[in-house]
C-alpha positions in Angstrom: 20.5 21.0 -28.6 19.2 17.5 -28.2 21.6 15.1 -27.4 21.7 11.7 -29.0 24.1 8.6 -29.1 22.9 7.1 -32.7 26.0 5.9 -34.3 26.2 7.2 -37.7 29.4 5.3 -38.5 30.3 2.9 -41.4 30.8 -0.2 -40.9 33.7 -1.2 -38.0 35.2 -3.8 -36.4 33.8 -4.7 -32.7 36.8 -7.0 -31.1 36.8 -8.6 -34.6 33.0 -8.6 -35.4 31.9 -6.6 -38.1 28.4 -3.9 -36.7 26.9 -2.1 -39.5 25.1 1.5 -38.7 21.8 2.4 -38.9 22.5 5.1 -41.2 24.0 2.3 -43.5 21.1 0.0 -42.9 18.6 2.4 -43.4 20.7 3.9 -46.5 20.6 0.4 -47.9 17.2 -0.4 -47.6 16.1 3.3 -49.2 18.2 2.5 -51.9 16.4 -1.1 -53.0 19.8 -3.0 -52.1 19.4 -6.9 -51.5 19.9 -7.6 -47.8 18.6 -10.3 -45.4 17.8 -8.5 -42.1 17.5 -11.2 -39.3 15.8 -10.0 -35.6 16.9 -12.3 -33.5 15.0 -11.3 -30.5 12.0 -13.0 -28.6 9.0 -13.0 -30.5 7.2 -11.2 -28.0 9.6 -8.2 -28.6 9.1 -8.3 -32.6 5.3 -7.9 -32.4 5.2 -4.8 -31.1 7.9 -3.5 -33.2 10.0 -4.4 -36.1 11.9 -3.7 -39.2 9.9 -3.6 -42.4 10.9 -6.7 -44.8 13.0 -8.5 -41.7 12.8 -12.0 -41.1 12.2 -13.4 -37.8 14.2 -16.3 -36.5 13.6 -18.0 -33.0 16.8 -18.5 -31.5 17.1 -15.8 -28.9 17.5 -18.9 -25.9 19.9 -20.4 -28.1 22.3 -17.7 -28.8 22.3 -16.5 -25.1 23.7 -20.4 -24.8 26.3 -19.8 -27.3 25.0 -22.7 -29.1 27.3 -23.0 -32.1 24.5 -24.8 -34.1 21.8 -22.2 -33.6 22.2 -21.5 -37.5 22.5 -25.1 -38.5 19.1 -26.0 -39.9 19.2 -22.4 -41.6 20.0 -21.2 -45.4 20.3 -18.1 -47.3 21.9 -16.9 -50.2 25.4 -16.3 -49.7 25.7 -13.6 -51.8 23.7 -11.5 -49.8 24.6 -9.6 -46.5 23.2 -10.3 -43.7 22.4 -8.0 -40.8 21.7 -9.7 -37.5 19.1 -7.7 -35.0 18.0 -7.5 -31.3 16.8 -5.4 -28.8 20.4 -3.5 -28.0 23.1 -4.8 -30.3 24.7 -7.3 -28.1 22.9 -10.4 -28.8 23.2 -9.7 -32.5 26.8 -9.7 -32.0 26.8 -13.6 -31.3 24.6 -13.9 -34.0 26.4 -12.0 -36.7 30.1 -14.1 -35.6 28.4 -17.2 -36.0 27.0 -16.4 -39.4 30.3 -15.4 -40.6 31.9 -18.4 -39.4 29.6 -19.7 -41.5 30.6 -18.0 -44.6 28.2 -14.9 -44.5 28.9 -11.5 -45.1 27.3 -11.0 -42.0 26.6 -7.3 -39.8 25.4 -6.4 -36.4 23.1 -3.9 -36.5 25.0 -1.4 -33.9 23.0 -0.4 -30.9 20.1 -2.8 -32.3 16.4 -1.9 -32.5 17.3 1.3 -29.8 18.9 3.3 -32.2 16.6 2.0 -34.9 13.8 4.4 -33.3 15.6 7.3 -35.4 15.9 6.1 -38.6 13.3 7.4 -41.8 12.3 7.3 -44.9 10.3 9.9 -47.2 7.5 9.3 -50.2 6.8 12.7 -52.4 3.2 13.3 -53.2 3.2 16.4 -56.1 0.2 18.3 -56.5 -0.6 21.5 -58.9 1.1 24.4 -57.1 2.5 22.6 -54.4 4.7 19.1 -53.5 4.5 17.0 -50.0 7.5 15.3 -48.8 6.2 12.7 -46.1 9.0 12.0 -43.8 8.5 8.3 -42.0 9.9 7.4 -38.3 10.1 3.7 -39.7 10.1 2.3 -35.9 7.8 4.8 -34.4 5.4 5.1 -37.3 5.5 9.3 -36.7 4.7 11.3 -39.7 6.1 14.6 -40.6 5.6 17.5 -44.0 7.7 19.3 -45.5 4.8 21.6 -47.8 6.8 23.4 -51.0 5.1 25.6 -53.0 7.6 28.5 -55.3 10.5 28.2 -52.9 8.6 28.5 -49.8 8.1 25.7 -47.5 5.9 24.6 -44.4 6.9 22.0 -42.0 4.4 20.0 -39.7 5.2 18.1 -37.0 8.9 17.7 -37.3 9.6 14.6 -35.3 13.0 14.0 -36.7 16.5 15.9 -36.1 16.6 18.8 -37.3 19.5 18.4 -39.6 16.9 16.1 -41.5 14.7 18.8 -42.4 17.4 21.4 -43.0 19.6 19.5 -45.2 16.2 19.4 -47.9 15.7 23.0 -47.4 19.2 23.8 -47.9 19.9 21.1 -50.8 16.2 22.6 -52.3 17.4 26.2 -52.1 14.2 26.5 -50.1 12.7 29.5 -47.4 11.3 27.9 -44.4 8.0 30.5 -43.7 6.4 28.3 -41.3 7.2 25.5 -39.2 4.3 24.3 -37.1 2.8 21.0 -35.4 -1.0 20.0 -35.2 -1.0 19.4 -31.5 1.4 19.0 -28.2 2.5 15.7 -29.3 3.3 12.8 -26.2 5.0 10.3 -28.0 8.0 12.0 -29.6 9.8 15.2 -28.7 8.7 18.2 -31.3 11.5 19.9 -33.4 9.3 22.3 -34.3 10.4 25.3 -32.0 14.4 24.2 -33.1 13.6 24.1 -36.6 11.8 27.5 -36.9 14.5 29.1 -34.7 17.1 28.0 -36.6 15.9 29.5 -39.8 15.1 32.7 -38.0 11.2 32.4 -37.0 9.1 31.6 -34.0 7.5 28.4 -34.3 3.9 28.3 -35.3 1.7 26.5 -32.9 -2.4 26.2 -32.5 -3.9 28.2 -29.8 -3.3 26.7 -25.7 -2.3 28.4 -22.9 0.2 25.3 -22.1 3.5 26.1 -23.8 6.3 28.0 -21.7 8.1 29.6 -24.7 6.7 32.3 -27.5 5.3 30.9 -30.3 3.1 32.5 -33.3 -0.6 31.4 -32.6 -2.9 29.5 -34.4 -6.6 29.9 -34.6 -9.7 27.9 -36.2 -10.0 28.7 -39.7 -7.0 30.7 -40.0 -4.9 31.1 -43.4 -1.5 30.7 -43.9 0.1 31.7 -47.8 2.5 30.0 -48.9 4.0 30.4 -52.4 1.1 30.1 -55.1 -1.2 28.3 -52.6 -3.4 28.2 -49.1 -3.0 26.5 -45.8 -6.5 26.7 -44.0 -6.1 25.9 -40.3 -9.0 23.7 -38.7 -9.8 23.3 -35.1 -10.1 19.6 -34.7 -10.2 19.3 -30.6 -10.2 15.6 -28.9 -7.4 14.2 -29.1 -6.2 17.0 -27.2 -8.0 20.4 -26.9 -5.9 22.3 -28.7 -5.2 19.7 -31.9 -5.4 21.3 -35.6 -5.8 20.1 -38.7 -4.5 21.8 -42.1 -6.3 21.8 -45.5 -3.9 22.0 -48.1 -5.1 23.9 -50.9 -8.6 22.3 -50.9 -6.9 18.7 -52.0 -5.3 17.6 -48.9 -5.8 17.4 -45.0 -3.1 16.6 -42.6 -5.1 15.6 -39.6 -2.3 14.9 -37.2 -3.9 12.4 -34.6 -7.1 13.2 -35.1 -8.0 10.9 -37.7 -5.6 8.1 -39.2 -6.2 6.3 -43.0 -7.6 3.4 -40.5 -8.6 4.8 -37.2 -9.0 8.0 -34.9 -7.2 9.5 -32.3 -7.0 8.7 -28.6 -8.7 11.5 -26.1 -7.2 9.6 -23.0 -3.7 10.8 -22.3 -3.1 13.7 -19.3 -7.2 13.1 -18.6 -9.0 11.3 -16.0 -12.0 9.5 -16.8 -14.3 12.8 -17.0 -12.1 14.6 -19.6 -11.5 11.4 -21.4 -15.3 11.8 -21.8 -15.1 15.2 -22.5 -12.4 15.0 -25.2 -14.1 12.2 -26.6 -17.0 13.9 -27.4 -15.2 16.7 -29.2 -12.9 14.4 -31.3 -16.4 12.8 -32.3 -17.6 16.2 -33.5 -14.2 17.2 -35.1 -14.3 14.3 -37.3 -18.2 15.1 -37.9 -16.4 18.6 -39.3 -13.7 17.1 -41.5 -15.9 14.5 -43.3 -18.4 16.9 -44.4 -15.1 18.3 -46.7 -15.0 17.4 -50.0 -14.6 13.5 -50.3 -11.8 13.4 -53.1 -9.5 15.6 -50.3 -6.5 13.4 -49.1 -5.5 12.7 -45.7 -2.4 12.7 -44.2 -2.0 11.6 -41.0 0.2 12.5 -38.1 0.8 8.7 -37.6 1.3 5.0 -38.7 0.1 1.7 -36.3 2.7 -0.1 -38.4 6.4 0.0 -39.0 7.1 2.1 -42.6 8.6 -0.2 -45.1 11.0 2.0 -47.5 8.5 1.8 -50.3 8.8 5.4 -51.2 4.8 5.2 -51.0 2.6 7.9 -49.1 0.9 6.9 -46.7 -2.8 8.4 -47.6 -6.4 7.7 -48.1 -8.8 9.6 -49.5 -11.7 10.9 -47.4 -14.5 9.5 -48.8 -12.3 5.4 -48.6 -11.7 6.0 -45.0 -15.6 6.3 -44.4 -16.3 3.7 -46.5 -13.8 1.7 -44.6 -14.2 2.5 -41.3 -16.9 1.8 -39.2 -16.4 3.4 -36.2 -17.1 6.7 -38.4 -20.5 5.3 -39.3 -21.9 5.4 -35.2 -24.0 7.8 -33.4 -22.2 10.0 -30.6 -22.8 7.6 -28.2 -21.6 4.8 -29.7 -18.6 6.1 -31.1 -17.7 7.4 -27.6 -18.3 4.0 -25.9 -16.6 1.5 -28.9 -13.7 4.0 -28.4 -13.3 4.2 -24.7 -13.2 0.3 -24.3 -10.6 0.1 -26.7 -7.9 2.8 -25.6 -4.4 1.0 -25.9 -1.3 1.1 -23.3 -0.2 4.8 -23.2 3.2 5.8 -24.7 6.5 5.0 -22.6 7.3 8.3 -20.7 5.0 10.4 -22.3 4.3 12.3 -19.2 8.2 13.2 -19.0 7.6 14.0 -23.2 4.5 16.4 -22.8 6.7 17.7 -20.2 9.4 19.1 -21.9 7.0 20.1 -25.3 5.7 21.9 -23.2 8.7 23.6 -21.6 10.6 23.8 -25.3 13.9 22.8 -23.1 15.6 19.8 -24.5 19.3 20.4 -23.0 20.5 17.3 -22.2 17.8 14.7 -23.5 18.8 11.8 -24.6 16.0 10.7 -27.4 17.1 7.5 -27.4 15.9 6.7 -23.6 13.0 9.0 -23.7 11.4 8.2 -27.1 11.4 4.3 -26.2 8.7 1.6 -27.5 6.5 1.8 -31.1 3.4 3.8 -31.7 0.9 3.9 -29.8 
């Protein structure tokens, strides 16, 4: 069992200031409802994360003063609520009492952008034969599928809790036959092995001789059935060596972090310089593999650079507009390795310690909260 503290509580009163969930923020912003989200926090903390549609205002410095004029200059429509924002809910607070003493139906956003890292949102994609369900980790851009075809489903790369995933199956009358993930993911902590046990199955999980617990394994060009379609399996190492992408049916490729709509995967994490080389290399030739496919095939990837704004929109590209868009697809071996080994980004926040327990299936006593800290990266 993973443990969590996300608050999933209405709204409450906090020594007489009003906090507001993320559960209700994020049910409110799924649902279209009007609501002025203000992040209060430095600027330097908003550009590397934030809340799709939220307005920034600089007054960090003076609401740790108190300043009772921090909102003075400031105006919005009253008839909208407000949700104040920061990095752990405590800032916010000032912020939120002050707005209210200013005649604002005006929130704290409980636990601030910490327990943010948990909240989602889903776009549906529906195919002939099959639907997609594209579950979105707004703060930390990771995306997971939930595959239907009949009333069988596939789930890939469940990042979320499980309850997430189970409450569709359940509500969908739905038989979970496989529940896998394209690679030993670093950046989040995999459900995968939870979900498939909980519905009575091993997890499903590409070939490596890394994990500590039994899993059903998955090869290079093998074929999963589900309901009136095929799942094709394809060995796309680089990223890491044992990553996996699946072709949908022939119309649509989850690549995982192989290969994003706008970019490709890193091959630096748990590798010294050498294997960095190495895996470099081989993501080079797996995306050689994959854009020889059909161009009209859609991708799905595994991830998002940018916060997901609740747009009920997939986030997709076709084969063919990702080579047309992106350069670094166009460059020799060489080149491709060298543009992408100068531009590797700061590794994940305890992604070691992540790997880690992937790798060991044994989540008693995690706290996702601390361990899953920071945006994509």
């Amino acid at each position: 069992m993973i443990r969590t503290t996300q608050s999933f509580v209405e709204n409450t009163d906090t020594m007489g200031q009003r906090e507001i969930s993320t559960k209700t923020l994020r049910d409110w912003l799924d649902s279209g409802k009007k609501v002025n989200v203000l992040d209060v926090r430095p600027l330097n903390e908003r550009e590397e994360w934030k809340i799709p549609g939220s307005i920034h205002v600089d007054v960090y410095s003076e609401l740790k003063k108190n300043n009772p004029k921090t909102f003075k200059s400031m105006e919005w429509d009253k008839s909208i609520p407000v949700v104040t924002v920061c990095a752990g809910g405590k800032t916010s607070l000032i912020a939120a009492k002050m707005l209210q003493n200013s005649g604002y139906e005006a929130y704290s956003l409980q636990g601030g952008m910490r327990t943010w890292r948990l909240s989602w949102n889903t776009a549906d994609n529906a195919f002939d034969g099959f639907k997609i369900i594209q579950f979105r980790r707004t703060g930390k851009g990771c995306l997971s599928y939930l595959i239907i075809s009949l009333d069988e489903a596939l789930v890939i790369d469940a990042s979320l809790p499980v309850e997430v995933y189970q409450d569709h199956l359940d509500q969908n009358r739905l038989n979970l036959k496989y529940a896998t993930d394209t690679h030993i993911h670093a950046d989040h902590l995999s459900r995968t092995k939870e979900l498939a046990e909980k519905n009575g199955n091993k997890p499903s999980i590409p070939a490596n001789d890394k994990l500590k617990y039994p899993f059903n394994s998955i090869a290079d060009g093998d074929i999963i059935s589900l309901g009136k379609i095929k799942v094709r399996a394809i060995g796309t190492p680089g990223h890491t060596f044992e990553s996996t992408s699946y072709l949908i049916d022939n119309k649509v490729l989850l690549t995982g972090d192989t290969l994003f709509t706008n970019g490709v995967g890193r091959p630096d994490l748990k590798a010294d310089r050498e294997e960095a080389d190495k895996k470099a290399i081989m993501l080079y030739y797996s995306i050689r593999k994959l854009i020889r496919l059909d161009g009209s095939i859609i991708v799905m990837p595994g991830h998002t650079s940018q916060p997901v704004a609740f747009d009920h929109q997939p986030i997709q590209s076709s084969l063919k507009d990702i080579m047309q868009d992106l350069p670094l697809l166009k460059k020799d071996e060489q080149e491709f390795i060298q543009y992408l080994l100068k531009r590797i980004p700061d590794p994940p926040e305890n992604y070691l310690k992540i790997v880690e327990k992937n790798i060991s299936g044994d989540f008693k006593d995690i706290n996702t909260l601390d361990l899953e800290v920071g945006a994509n990266r």
